[in-house]
C-alpha positions in Angstrom: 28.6 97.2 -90.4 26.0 95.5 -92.2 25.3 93.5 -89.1 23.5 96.7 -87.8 20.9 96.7 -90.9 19.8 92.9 -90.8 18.3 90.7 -89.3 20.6 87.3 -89.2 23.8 86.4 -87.2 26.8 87.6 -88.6 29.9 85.5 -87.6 33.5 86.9 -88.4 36.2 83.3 -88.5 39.6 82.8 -88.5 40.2 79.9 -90.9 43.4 79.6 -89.3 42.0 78.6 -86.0 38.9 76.6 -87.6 40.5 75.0 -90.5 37.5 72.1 -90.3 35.1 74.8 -90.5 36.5 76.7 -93.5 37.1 73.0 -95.3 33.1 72.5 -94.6 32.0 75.9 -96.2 34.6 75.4 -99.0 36.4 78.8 -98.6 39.3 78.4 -100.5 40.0 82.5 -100.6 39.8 85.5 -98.9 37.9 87.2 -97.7 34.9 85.4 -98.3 31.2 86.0 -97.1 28.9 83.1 -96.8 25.0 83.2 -96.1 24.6 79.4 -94.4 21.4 77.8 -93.8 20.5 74.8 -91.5 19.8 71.5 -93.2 20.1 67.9 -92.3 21.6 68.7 -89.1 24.2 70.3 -90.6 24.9 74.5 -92.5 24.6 74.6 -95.8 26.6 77.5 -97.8 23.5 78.5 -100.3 25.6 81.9 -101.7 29.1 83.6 -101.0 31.1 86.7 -102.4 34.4 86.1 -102.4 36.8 89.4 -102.5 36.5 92.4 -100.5 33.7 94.0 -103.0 31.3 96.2 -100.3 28.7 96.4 -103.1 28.7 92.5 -103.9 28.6 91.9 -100.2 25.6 94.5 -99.5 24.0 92.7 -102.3 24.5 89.2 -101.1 23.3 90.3 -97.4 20.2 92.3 -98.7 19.0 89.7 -101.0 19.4 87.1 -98.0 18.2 89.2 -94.7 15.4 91.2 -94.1 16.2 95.0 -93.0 16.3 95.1 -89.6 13.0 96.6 -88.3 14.0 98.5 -85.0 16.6 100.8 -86.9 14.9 103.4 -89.4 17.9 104.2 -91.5 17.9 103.2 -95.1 20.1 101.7 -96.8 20.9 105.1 -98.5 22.1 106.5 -94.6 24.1 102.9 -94.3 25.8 103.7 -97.7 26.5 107.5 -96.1 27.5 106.1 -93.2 29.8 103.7 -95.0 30.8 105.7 -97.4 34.7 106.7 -95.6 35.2 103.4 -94.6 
């Protein structure tokens, strides 16, 4: 998971269960990935990839996140890794 290669908090949600939630980060498909910022008191969607596109997600997180600095892999050994799933 690209959870284990970045820094950040990655939060999985069921729109069904949070409708409000969805409503506020404008998801209208899915599966969508959002990278939310704090602002006013309130997140803020500043990018999404909608669709189940690994590569359009690995390029939303990595141009968001910093690598995480306690795992040596690259992201070559995450694609490996990846690469049956």
């Amino acid at each position: 998971a690209l959870s284990g290669f970045y820094e950040g908090t990655f939060l999985k949600m069921d729109v069904d269960e949070c409708p409000d939630s969805a409503d506020d980060a404008a998801i209208q498909a899915l599966p969508t990935l959002c990278v939310m910022v704090p602002s006013e008191g309130k997140w803020e969607v500043i990018a999404r990839a909608v669709g189940a596109n690994r590569r359009d997600w690995e390029n939303l997180v990595a141009t968001h996140s910093m690598p995480r600095q306690a795992d040596s892999r690259s992201s070559n050994e995450y694609n490996e890794s990846e690469k049956d799933k």
